[in-house]
C-alpha positions in Angstrom: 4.3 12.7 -9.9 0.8 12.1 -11.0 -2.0 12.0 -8.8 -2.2 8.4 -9.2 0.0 5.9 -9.2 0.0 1.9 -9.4 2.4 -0.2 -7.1 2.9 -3.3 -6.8 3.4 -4.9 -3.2 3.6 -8.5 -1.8 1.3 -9.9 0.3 2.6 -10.0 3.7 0.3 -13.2 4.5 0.0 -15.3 1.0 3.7 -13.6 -0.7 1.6 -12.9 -4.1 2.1 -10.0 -5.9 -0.6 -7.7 -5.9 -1.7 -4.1 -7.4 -2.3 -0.9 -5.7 -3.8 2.5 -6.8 -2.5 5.5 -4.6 -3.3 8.4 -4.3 -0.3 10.5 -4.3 -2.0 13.6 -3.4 -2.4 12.6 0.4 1.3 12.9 2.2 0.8 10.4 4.7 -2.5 7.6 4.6 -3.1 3.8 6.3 -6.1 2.1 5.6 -6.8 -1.6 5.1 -6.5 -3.3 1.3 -7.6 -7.0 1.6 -5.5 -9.0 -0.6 -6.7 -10.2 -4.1 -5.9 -13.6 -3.8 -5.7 -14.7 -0.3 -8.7 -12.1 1.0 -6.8 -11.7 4.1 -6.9 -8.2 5.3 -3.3 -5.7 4.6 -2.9 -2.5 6.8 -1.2 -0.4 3.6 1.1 2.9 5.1 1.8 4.9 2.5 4.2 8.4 3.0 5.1 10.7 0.1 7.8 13.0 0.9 8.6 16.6 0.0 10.5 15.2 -3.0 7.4 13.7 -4.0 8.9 10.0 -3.3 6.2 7.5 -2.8 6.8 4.8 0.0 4.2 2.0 0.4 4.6 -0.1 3.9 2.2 -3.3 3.8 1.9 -5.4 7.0 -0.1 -7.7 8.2 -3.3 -6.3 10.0 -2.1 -6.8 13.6 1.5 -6.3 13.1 1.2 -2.2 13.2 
């Protein structure tokens, strides 16, 4: 797996698709993305697992 890696995720407020760049080399993150084309703000959970799978969980900020 590289170090980087680009999802794509829908935007749990507007349904858009939008792009990510993760960084693969943390095993478990959150932080907040704010959506391209709404601006609303995403709480992004993102887990890689000891087989290197990348899982990308977006929610809406108040949701987690």
């Amino acid at each position: 797996m590289n170090p980087l890696e680009t999802v794509q995720i829908d935007c749990p407020y507007c349904g858009e698709t939008i792009e990510l760049l993760i960084d693969c080399s943390i095993e478990f993150q959150e932080y907040i993305e704010d959506c391209e084309v709404c601006c609303k703000p995403i709480t992004v959970s993102v887990t890689v697992d000891e087989h290197d799978k990348l899982m990308v969980i977006p929610a809406r900020e108040n949701d987690c």
